[in-house]
Structures are given as structure tokens and as C-alpha cells.
C-alpha positions in Angstrom: -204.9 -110.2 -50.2 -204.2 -113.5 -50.7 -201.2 -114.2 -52.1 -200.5 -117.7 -52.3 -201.2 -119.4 -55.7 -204.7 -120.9 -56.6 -204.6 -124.7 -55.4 -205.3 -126.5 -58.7 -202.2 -124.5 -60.2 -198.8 -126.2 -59.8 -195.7 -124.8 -61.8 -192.4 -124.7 -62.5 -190.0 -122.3 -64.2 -189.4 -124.1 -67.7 -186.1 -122.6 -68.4 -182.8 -121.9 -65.8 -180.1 -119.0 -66.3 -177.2 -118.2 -64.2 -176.9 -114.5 -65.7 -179.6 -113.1 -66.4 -181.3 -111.6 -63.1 -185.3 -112.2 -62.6 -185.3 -114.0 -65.0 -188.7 -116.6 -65.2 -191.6 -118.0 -67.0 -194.9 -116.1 -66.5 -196.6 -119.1 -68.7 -198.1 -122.2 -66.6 -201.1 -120.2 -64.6 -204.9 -121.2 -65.1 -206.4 -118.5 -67.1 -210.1 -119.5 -66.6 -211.0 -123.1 -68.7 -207.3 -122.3 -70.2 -203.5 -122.0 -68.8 -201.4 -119.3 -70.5 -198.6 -121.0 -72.5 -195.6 -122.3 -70.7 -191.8 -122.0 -72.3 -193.1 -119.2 -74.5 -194.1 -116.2 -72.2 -190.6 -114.7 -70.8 -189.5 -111.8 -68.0 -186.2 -110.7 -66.8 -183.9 -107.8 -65.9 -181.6 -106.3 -68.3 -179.7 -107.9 -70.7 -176.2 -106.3 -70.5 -174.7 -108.9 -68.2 -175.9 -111.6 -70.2 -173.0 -114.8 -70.4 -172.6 -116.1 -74.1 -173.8 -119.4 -72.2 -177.6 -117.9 -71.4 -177.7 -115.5 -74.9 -177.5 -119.1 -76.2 -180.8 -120.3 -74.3 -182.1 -117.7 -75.6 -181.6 -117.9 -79.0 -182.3 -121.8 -78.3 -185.9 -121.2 -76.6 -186.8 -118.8 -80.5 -187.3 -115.6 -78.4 -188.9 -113.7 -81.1 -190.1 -110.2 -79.5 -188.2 -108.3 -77.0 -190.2 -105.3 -74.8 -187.1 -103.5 -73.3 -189.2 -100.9 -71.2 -186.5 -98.9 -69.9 -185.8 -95.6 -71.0 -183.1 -94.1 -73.6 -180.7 -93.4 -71.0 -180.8 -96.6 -69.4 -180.4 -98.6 -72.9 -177.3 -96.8 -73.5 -176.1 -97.4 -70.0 -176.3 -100.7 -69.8 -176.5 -101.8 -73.6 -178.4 -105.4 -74.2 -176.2 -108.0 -75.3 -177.6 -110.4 -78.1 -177.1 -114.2 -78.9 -176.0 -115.3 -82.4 -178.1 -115.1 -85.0 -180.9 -112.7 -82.7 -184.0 -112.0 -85.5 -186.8 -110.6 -82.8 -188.7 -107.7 -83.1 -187.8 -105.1 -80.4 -190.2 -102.9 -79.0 -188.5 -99.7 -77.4 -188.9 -96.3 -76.7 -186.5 -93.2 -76.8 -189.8 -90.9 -75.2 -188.9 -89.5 -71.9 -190.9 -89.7 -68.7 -193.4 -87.1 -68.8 -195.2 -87.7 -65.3 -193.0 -89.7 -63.5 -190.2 -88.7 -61.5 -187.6 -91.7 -62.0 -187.0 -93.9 -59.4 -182.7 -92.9 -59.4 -183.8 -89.3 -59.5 -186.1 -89.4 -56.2 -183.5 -91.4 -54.5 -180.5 -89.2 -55.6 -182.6 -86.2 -54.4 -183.7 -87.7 -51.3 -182.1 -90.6 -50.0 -185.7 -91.4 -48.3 -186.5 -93.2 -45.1 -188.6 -96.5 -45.2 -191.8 -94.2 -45.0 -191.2 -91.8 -47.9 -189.7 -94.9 -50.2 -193.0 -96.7 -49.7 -194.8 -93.6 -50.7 -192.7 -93.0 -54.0 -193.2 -96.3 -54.4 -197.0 -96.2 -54.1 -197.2 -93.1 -56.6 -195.1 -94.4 -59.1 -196.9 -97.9 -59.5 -200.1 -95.4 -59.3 -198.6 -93.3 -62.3 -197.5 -95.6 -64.2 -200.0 -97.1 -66.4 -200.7 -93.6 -67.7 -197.5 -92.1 -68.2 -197.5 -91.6 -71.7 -194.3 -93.3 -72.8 -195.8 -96.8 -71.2 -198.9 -96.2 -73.0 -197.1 -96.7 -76.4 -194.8 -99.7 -74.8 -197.5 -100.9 -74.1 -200.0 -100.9 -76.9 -197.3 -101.8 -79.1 -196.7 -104.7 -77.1 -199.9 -106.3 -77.2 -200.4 -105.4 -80.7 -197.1 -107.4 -81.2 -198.5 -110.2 -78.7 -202.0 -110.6 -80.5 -199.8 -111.3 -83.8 -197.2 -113.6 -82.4 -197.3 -117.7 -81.6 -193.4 -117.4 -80.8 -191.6 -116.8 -77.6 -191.1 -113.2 -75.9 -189.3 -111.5 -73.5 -189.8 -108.1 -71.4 -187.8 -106.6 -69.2 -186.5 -103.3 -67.9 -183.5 -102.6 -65.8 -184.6 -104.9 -62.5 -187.5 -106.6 -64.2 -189.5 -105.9 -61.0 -191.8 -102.8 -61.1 -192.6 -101.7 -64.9 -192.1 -105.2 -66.1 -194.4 -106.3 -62.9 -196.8 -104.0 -64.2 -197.1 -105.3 -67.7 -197.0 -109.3 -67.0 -199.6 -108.8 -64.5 -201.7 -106.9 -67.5 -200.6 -109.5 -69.7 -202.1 -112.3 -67.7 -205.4 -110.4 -66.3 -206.2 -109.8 -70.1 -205.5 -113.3 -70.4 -208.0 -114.3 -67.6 -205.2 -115.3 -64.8 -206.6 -114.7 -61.3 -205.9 -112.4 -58.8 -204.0 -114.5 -56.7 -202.1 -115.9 -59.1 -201.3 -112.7 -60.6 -200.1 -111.0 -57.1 -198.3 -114.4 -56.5 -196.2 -114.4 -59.8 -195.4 -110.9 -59.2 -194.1 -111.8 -56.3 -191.7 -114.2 -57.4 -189.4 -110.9 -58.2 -188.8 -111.9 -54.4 -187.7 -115.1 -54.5 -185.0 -114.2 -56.7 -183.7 -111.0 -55.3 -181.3 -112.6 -53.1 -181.3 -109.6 -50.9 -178.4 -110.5 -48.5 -176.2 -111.9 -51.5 -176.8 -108.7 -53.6 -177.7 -105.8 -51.1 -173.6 -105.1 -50.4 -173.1 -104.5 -54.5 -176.4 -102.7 -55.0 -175.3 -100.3 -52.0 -172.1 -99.9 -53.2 -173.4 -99.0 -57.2 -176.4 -96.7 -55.6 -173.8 -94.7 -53.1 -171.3 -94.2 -56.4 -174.5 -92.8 -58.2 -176.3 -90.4 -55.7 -173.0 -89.4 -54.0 -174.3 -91.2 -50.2 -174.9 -94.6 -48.8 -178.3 -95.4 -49.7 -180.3 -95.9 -46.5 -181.7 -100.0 -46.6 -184.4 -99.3 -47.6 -183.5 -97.8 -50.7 -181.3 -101.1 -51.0 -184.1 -103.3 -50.7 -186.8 -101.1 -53.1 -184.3 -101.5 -55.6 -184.2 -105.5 -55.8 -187.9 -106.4 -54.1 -191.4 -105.9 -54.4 -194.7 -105.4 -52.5 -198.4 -106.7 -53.1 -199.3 -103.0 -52.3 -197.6 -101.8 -55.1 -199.7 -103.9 -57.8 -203.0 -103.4 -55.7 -202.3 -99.6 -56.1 -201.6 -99.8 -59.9 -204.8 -102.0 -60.5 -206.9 -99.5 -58.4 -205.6 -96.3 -60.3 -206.9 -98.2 -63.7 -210.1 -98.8 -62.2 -210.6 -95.7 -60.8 -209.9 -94.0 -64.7 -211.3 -96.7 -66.5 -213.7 -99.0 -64.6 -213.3 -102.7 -63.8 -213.1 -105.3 -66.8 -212.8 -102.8 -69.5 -210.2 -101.1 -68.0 -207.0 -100.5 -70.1 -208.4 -102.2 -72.9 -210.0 -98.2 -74.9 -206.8 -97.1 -73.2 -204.3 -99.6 -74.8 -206.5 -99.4 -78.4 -207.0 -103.4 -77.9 -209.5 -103.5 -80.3 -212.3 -106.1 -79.7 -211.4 -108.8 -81.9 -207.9 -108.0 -80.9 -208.4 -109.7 -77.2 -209.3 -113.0 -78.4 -206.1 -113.4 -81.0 -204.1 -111.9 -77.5 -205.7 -115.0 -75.7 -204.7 -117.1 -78.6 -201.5 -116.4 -78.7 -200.6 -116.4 -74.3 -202.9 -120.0 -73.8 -202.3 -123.1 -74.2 -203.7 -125.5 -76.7 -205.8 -127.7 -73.9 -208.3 -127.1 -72.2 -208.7 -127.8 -68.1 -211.7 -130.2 -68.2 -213.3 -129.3 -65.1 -216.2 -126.9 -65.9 -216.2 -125.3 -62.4 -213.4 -123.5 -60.9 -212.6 -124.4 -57.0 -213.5 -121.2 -54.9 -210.3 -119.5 -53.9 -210.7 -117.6 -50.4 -209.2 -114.3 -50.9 -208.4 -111.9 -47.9 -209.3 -108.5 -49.4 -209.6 -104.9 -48.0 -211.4 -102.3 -49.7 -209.8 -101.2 -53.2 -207.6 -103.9 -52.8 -208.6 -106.4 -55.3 -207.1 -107.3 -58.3 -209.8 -107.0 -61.6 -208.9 -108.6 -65.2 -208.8 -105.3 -67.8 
């Protein structure tokens, strides 16, 4: 797959933070005649490390809905930090994982080798969209989207892989495409700073599963892979079909998608009334479909 960003989309990240890993804009893409809403549409890792300095950008930008996807445990392990004055509506979850064996748990158990991390990796982005716990993050989410006009944030505890999963739902729903999509995923990339963090994140994994962590394991925990999202998107697919899929899943009722489109564009409109054709290198189930 292509994974370079459609040519007529140029974009920049609206807001900088020192703090806060992964944290971005998903706003700014084309989303058909549209673009999704820039300095409004938010994703990050946790919170916990937060400086006073970027709570306050926060609390500056009106962040008014906060997903925190991760589980219970991981809440009260690392508990979010909050700027002055914080009003938002929080969507959480203390249901555990009924499918899916956590990502700390198979490495803890295993310590894999670059083969078996991809395939964990691979199952889990597979799972993950049905477990049932993301099923009610998620519909509560977009219930909370299709109602809002302010700012919001999601995260988990990387803001990589089940925070990947829900921005790239958020803006296929929206009409983003594919390439776009894979390439703002992506980004998770750009900002893991793999040689700069890898030493800590070794060090932190080996005090947790009682080993050093093979590389691998280092570099799953702070990057991403186009595979991963290709295998997520194909799994809904193959449950649910192409376009409607996720949508009967996620009870996003049918006037429910256009107010969720309201609320992620932008006001304008592009002018040009065809879209350029965007050469995309694809192998079979391998393509990206809007839900």
C-alpha cells in the first residue's frame, strides 16, 4: 500500500508539546469535498507525565472529551494528570479484556522473537475491533463525537495501536482516504524516537517481565506497521462487509453519521469537484475501506 499522503493534502500539526508523547492533530486530511477539522481533533499517549506547562495547552486549546482506552489497571498505574480548571467528559472503561491477551502479558510470558511479535501483533490489531470492551469505547465515543463541536482527545498508554485503531475509524467514517489514513497512522513513527527512547523502554519492560526484552519487543512497544491497520480493516470486512462495516456494529445510527461528519469537518468546502486519482500499490485484502 501506498503510504505516502494524497498530493493535494498538505498539513501541519496545529499544536506542539514537549511532554506528552504522540501527541498530534489527526484534523487537516481531505475527507472527500471536505477536510476534517484541524486544532480540534486530538491523539496522544497517556497523560500521567504531563508538565503543568502542556496540561495548560490543553486546557487552552478547550479539550472537551477525553477517550482514555486503556484498561483499569493501566489508569491506576499511570494516573492522568489534569490542567486547571479540566470540565471534559471522559469516556473510560473499568471492563476487562475478554478476547484479547494483553500486549504486557504475551511479552511477559514469551519474550518473542521478531517472528512471533509480528504475529501477536497481527492477531491483536485482528481482535481488536470486536473485543467487547472496545465496542463500548467505542460506541460511546462516536455517540460523544456526533454531539460535540469542541476539541477532543484519545489516547491509551502509547497512543499507537488501540488509539491507531480508533482515529483511523474516526476519519474512514469521516470519508478520509486510504492513504491518508495509513499515512497518519503512521506518524506514531515519526515520533517514537526509537534510538532516544529504546534504552528506557528496555530498561522499564526488563523490570516488568523479569528479562531483557529482545528488540523487537523494544521497538513494538513505541512503533507501528501498515500491516497492522490493513489487518484490522480486513477483519471488519470480513464480519461486516465493506462501507457498512462497523457502523450496525458501533449502533451509529443513520442520521447519526452525518452529525459525526459535522462535527470532525471543516466549515469549507474544497472547490474542485473531482478528486486527483491517487495510485495506490495494493495486494489482495490489503486495502483500506471507509465503514
Amino acid at each position: 500500500m501506498n503510504v505516502m499522503p494524497s498530493s493535494a493534502m498538505r498539513r501541519t500539526n496545529s499544536v506542539s508539546v514537549s511532554s506528552i508523547e504522540n501527541f498530534r492533530d489527526f484534523g487537516g486530511y481531505r475527507a472527500g469535498r471536505h477536510r476534517l477539522r484541524s486544532g480540534a481533533l486530538f491523539r496522544s499517549a497517556a497523560l500521567g507525565r504531563a508538565s503543568d506547562e502542556d496540561l495548560a495547552v490543553l486546557g487552552r486549546i478547550g479539550v472537551q472529551l477525553v477517550a482514555d482506552l486503556r484498561r483499569l489497571d493501566e489508569r491506576e498505574l499511570d494516573v492522568s494528570r489534569r490542567w486547571r480548571g479540566f470540565s471534559a467528559e471522559i469516556i473510560c472503561s473499568d471492563a476487562a479484556n475478554d478476547r484479547i491477551e494483553s500486549w504486557l502479558e504475551f511479552v511477559s510470558r514469551a519474550n518473542p522473537d521478531q517472528i512471533a511479535m509480528d504475529k501477536y501483533m497481527r492477531g491483536y490489531y485482528r481482535e481488536a475491533p470486536f473485543e467487547p470492551r472496545h465496542l463500548d469505547l467505542f460506541t460511546r465515543y462516536f455517540e460523544a463525537l456526533s454531539r460535540t463541536d469542541s476539541p477532543i482527545l484519545v489516547h491509551c498508554s502509547a497512543g499507537k495501536d488501540r488509539t491507531g485503531i480508533l482515529v483511523a475509524l474516526t476519519q474512514a467514517l469521516a470519508g478520509v482516504a486510504d492513504d491518508d489514513i495509513v499515512h497518519e497512522f503512521l506518524l506514531t513513527n515519526a515520533h517514537a524516537r526509537l534510538d532516544e527512547r529504546s534504552p528506557a523502554i528496555a530498561a522499564h519492560l526488563g523490570s516488568l517481565i523479569g528479562q531483557r526484552p529482545n528488540p523487537c519487543v523494544v521497538k513494538a512497544a513505541l512503533t507501528v506497521e501498515p500491516h497492522y491497520l490493513e489487518a484490522a480493516f480486513g477483519a471488519m470486512r470480513a464480519q461486516h462487509g465493506s462501507k457498512p462495516t462497523c457502523r450496525k456494529r458501533l449502533r451509529l445510527a443513520t442520521r447519526g453519521a452525518p452529525r459525526l461528519r459535522r462535527g470532525c469537518l471543516s466549515d469549507g468546502q474544497i472547490v474542485s469537484h473531482r478528486e486527483p486519482h491517487i495510485p495506490v500499490r495494493r495486494r489482495a485484502g490489503a486495502d483500506i475501506d471507509a465503514p
